[in-house]
Each structure stands twice: as structure tokens, then as C-alpha cells.
RODO-2510 file (C-alpha; in nm, 4 decimals, decimal comma):
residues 255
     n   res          X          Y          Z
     1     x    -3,5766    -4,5655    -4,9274
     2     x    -3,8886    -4,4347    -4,8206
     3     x    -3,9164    -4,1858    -4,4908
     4     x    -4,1953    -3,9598    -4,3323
     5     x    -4,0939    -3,5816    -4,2076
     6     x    -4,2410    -3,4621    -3,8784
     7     x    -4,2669    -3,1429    -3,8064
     8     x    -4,3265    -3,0362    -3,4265
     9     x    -4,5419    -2,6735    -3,3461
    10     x    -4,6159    -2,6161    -3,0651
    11     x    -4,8068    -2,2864    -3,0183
    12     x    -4,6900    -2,1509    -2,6960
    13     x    -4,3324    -1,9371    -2,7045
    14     x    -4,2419    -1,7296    -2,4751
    15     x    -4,0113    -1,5175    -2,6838
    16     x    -4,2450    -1,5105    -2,9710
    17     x    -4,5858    -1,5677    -2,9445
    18     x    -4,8247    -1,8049    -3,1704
    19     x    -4,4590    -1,8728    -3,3435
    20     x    -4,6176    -2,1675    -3,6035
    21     x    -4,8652    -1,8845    -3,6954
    22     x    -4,6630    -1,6078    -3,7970
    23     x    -4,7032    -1,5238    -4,1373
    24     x    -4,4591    -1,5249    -4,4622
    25     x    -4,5616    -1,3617    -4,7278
    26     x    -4,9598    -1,4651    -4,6645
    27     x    -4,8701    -1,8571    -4,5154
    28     x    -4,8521    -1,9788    -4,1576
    29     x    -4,4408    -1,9890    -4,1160
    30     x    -4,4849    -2,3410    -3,9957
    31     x    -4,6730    -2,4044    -4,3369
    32     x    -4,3915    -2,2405    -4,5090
    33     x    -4,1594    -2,5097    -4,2906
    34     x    -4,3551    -2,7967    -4,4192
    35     x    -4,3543    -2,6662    -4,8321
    36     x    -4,0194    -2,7092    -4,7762
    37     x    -4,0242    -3,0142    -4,6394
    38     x    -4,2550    -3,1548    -4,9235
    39     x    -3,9707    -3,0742    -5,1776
    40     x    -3,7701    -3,3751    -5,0169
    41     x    -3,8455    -3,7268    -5,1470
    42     x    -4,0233    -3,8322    -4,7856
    43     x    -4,3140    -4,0023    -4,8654
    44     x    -4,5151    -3,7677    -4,6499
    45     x    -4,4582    -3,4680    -4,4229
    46     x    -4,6876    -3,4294    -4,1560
    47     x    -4,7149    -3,1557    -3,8432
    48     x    -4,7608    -3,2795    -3,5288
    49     x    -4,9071    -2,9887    -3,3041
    50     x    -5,1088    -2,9472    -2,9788
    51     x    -5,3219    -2,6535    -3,1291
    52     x    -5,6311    -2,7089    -3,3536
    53     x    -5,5493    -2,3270    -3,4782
    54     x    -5,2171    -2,4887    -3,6152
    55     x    -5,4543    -2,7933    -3,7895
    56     x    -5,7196    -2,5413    -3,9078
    57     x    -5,4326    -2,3897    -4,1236
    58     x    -5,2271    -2,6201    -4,2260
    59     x    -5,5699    -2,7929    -4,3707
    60     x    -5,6335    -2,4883    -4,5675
    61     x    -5,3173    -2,5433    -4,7215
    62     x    -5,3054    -2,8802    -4,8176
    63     x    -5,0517    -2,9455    -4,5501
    64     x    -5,1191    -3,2891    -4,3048
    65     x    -5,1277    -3,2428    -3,9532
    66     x    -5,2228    -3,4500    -3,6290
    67     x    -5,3110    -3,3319    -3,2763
    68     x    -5,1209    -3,4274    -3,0185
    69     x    -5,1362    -3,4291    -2,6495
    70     x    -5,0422    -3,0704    -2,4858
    71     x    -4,8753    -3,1409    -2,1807
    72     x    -4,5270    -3,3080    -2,3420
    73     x    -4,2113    -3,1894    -2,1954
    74     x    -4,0110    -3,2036    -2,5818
    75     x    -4,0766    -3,2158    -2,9334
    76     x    -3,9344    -3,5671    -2,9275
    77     x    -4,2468    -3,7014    -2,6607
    78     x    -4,5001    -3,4987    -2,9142
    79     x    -4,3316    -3,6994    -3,2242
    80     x    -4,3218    -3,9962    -3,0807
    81     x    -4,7133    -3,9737    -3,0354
    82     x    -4,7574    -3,8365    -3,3755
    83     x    -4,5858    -4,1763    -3,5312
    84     x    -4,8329    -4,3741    -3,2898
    85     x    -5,1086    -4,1483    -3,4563
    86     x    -4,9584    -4,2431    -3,8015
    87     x    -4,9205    -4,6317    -3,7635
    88     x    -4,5320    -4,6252    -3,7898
    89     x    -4,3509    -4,9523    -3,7628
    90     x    -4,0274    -4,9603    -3,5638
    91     x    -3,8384    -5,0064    -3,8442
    92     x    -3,9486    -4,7262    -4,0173
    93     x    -3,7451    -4,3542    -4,0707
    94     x    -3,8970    -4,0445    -3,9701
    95     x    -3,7031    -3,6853    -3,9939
    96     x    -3,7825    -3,4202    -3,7304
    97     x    -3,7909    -3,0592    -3,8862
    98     x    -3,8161    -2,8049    -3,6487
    99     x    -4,1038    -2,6322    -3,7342
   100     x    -3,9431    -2,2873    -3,7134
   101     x    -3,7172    -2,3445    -4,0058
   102     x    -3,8361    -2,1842    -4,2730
   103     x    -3,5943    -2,2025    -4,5025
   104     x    -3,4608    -2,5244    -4,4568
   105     x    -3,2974    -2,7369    -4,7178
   106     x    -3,5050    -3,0509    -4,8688
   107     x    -3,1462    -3,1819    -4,9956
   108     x    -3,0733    -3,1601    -4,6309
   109     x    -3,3584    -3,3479    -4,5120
   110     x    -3,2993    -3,6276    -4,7705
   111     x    -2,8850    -3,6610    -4,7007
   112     x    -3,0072    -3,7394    -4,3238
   113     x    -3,2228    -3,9826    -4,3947
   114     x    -3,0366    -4,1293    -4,6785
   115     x    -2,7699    -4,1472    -4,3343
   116     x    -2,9506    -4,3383    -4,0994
   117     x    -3,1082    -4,5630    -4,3603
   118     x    -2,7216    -4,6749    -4,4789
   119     x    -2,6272    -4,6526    -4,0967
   120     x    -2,8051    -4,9496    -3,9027
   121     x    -2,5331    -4,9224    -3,6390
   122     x    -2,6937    -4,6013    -3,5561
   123     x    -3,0100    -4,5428    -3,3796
   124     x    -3,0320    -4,1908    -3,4889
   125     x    -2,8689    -3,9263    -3,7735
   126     x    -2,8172    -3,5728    -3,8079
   127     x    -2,6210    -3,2714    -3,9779
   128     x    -2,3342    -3,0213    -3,9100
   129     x    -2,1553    -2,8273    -4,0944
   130     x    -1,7271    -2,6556    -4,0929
   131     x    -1,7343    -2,4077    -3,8481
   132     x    -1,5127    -2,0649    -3,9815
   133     x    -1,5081    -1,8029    -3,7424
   134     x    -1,3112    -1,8432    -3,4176
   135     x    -1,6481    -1,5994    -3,2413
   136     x    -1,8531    -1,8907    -3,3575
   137     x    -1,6347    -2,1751    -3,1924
   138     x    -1,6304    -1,9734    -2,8233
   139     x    -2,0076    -1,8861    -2,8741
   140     x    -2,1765    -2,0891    -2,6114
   141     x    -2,5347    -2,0434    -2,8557
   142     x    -2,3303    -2,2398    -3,1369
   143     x    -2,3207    -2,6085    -3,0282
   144     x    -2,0674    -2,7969    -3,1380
   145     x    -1,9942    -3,1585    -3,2493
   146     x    -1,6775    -3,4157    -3,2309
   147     x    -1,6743    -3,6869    -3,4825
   148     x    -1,4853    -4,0553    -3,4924
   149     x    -1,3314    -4,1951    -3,7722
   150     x    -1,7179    -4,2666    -3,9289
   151     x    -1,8671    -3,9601    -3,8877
   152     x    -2,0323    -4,1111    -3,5813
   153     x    -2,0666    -3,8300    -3,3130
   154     x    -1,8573    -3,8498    -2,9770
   155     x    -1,9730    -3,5514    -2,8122
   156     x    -2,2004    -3,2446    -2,8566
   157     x    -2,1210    -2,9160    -2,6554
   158     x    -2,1639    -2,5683    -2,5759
   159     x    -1,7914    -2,5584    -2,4936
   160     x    -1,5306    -2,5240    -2,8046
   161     x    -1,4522    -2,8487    -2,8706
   162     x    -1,1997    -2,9753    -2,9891
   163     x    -0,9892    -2,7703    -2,7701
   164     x    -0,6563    -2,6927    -2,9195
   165     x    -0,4084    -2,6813    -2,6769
   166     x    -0,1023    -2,5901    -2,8890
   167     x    -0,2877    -2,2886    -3,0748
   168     x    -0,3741    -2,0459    -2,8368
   169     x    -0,6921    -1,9775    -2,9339
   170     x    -0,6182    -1,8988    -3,2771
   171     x    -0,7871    -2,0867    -3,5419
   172     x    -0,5560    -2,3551    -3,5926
   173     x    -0,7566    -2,5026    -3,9168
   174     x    -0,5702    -2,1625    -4,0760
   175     x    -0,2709    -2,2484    -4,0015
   176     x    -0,1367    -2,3853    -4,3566
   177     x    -0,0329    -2,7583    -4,3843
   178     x    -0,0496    -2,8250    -4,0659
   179     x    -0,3357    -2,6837    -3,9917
   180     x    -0,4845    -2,8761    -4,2919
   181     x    -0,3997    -3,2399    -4,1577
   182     x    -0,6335    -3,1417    -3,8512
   183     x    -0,9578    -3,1994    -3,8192
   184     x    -1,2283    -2,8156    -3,8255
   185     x    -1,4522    -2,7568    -3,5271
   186     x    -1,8201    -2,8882    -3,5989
   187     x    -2,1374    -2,6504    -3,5612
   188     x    -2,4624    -2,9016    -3,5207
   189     x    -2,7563    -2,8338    -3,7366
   190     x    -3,0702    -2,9019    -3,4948
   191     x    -3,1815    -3,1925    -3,7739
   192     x    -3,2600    -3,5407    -3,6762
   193     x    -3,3857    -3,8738    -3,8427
   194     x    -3,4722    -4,1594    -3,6185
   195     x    -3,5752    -4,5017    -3,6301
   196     x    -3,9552    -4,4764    -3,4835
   197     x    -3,8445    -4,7725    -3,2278
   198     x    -3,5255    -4,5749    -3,0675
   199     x    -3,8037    -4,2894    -3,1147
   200     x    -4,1077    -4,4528    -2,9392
   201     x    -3,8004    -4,5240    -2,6718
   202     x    -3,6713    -4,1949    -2,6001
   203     x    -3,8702    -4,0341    -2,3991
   204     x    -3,8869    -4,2903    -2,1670
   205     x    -3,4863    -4,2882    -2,1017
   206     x    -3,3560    -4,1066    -1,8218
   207     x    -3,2389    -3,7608    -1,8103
   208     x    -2,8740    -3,7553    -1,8581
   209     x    -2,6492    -3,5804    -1,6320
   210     x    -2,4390    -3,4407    -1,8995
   211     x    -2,8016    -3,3513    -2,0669
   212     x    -2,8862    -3,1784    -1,7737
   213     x    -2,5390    -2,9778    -1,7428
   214     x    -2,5302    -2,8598    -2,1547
   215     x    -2,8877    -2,8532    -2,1801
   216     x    -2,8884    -3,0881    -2,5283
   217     x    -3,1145    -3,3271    -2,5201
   218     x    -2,9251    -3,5149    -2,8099
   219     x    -2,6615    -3,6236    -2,5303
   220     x    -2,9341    -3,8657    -2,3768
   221     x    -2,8682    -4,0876    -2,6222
   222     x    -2,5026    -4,1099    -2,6131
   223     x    -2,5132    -4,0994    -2,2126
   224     x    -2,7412    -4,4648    -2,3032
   225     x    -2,5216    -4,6167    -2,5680
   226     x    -2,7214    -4,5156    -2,8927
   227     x    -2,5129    -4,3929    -3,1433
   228     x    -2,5498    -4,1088    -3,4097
   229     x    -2,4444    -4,0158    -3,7747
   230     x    -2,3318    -3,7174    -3,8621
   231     x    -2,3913    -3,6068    -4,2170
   232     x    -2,1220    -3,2850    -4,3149
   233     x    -2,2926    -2,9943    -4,5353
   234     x    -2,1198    -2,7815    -4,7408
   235     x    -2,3551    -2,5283    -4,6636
   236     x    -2,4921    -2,3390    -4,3251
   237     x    -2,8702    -2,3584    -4,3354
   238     x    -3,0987    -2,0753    -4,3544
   239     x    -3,1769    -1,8841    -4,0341
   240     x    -3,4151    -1,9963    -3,8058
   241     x    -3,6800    -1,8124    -3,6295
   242     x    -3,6357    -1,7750    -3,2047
   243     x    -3,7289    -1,3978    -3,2490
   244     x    -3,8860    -1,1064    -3,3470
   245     x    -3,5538    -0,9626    -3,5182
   246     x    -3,5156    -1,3396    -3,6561
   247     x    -3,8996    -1,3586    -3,8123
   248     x    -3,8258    -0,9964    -4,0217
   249     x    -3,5537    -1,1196    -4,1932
   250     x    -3,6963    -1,4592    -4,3000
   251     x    -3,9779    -1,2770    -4,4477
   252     x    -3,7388    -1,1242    -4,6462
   253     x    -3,7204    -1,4408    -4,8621
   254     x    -4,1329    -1,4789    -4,8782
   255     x    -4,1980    -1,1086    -5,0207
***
């Protein structure tokens, strides 16, 4: 199986400023991002970005990158360019990595594509992991994930989904034997692989409604009929970066 990673920067942030650019222990986080990336077996990782600043270093560090347009609405209409840029065939795999991810897992990145590729029913693939903490489950910033019978995902949502009726709002996935026979809630980990054609595609669907009322742009493709595998970690990732509270303690790990 051979895959590319993508890696989306985009410079502008308007809770943290020149985000690709902050440095870890003397590297560009979003080179840090894409040294992680390179662990995986992908048979190349490349940043797609809209800022030559974001080239210039990533050059320096041996790390590919390709400009793309500045004006696209999502990371998915900047990676879609980038496999144009790249001479992707349809067929092919790509995996987005967000590129404030520092400390992602290149085991990660391989079990989603490794997904997709054994998943042709499935136009797209991504992670989530066994959610523990009822705080977690009500938290509207954890999104959730419902799953059929192959791991194929039914819904994504803000809300706490499943909803247990019969528990009152206690964490029925406690609740000894029975408890054990049902199925835990899903948090998603913002990870996807796509085939370049459903990719190339995308951004030319229409907005969903449900899109629009969750604000997840994942649901697009289930509001059009495309379907998408789940892969289940035993493990949460590592934090991302959204903040300035969120960059100090991912420098912790890049003394």
C-alpha cells in the first residue's frame, strides 16, 4: 500500500497568530507536525500552505511543501489543489494531518490509511477513540461518533450520542455486565484519508444542512451518500495546538 500525507497550514489564526510558525524546541511546529508524519510508511508527506514564509522553512528543513491558492474556504479545497499540484491519480490515498498536531501518532496515520485502502466501499476513513469521562460525552468541544456493525460511521455530533435513555445520565458503559454488552460513546480524532477522486469532489458538494447546524464538515459527506471508516485507537492522541495555553504545553515534549 503506498499513500501520500498532506498537511494543511495555513498562516492566518485568529486565536494564535502565524500558528505553522511557532516554534518547538528551535523547529517551525508545523515542521515538527510533518517529522512526525515522515515516521509513517507514506511514501511522501508534503505541506500544502498559502504562505511562502511556511515554504521558506519547511525547505530549510528538508520538509516538502507546495503553495497553494489563499482564498480557500477549508483545508479540504487547499488539499485538493495540493494533489492537483502533486499529479495524484483518483485512485490514489492521501492522509490529511492537521498541521497543528504536533504530536501526532505515525501508527495512527498508517492504521487510517491501511482503513480506507481495505475499505473500497468507503470514500473516506478516519479515527476515534472510547470515550471515559461522562464531562467529555456532554462537552459540546468533544465531537462524537456512532458506528454500524462495520465500523462505518452513522453520525458525527456535538450532542452526546448515543443517548441513553434508561441511564440517566450516568455512564452506563460502568454499569457491570450490562453495561459491558453496550456499545461506549465515540470521541472523533480530526484524522482523515481520502481517495484523491472523492477528494478532488468535495469541495464542489453542497453545504449540508446538518453541516451547517453542527458545524462538521465531515457530515457533507454522509448528507451525499459517501461513506466513512472508522478506525478505534486504544489511545487518545497528543494535544493539539488552538492556543496559547495549548502551544506551552506541547513544547513541553520538544525541550
Amino acid at each position: 500500500m503506498s499513500f501520500t500525507v498532506l498537511i494543511p497550514a495555513r498562516l492566518a489564526s485568529t486565536r494564535l497568530p502565524n500558528k505553522p510558525l511557532a516554534d518547538m524546541g528551535g523547529a517551525p511546529m508545523v515542521v515538527r507536525v510533518a517529522q512526525r508524519a515522515m515516521q509513517s510508511t507514506a511514501a511522501r508527506t508534503v505541506v500544502a500552505t498559502d504562505s511562502t514564509d511556511i515554504i521558506d522553512k519547511c525547505e530549510a528543513f528538508g520538509v516538502a511543501a507546495v503553495l497553494t491558492r489563499a482564498d480557500h474556504p477549508s483545508g479540504s479545497d487547499r488539499l485538493a489543489e495540493a494533489c492537483t499540484a502533486l499529479g495524484l491519480a483518483d485512485d490514489d490515498i492521501v492522509v490529511n494531518v492537521q498541521g497543528d498536531e504536533p504530536l501526532i501518532d505515525p501508527a495512527l496515520i498508517d492504521a487510517v490509511a491501511r482503513l480506507l485502502n481495505e475499505r473500497p466501499d468507503c470514500a473516506m476513513s478516519t479515527a476515534a477513540h472510547s470515550i471515559d469521562q461522562m464531562a467529555d460525552l456532554l462537552n459540546p468541544n468533544v465531537v462524537k461518533v456512532v458506528l454500524d456493525a462495520r465500523q462505518t460511521a452513522l453520525y458525527f455530533s456535538r450532542s452526546p450520542i448515543p443517548a441513553a435513555r434508561d441511564f440517566a445520565g450516568k455512564p452506563w458503559w460502568e454499569d457491570g455486565e450490562k453495561g459491558s454488552k453496550l456499545p461506549k460513546p465515540l470521541r472523533h480524532v480530526g484524522i482523515y484519508g481520502y481517495r484523491v477522486g472523492f477528494l478532488r469532489q468535495f469541495p464542489t458538494l453542497p453545504q449540508a444542512p446538518l453541516e451547517q447546524l453542527e458545524s462538521l464538515e465531515q457530515l457533507r459527506a454522509l448528507w451525499h451518500g459517501h461513506r466513512i471508516a472508522v478506525h478505534i485507537t486504544d489511545e487518545a492522541p497528543g494535544p493539539g495546538v488552538d492556543t496559547p495555553e495549548d502551544l506551552a504545553r506541547a513544547r513541553q515534549f520538544f525541550p
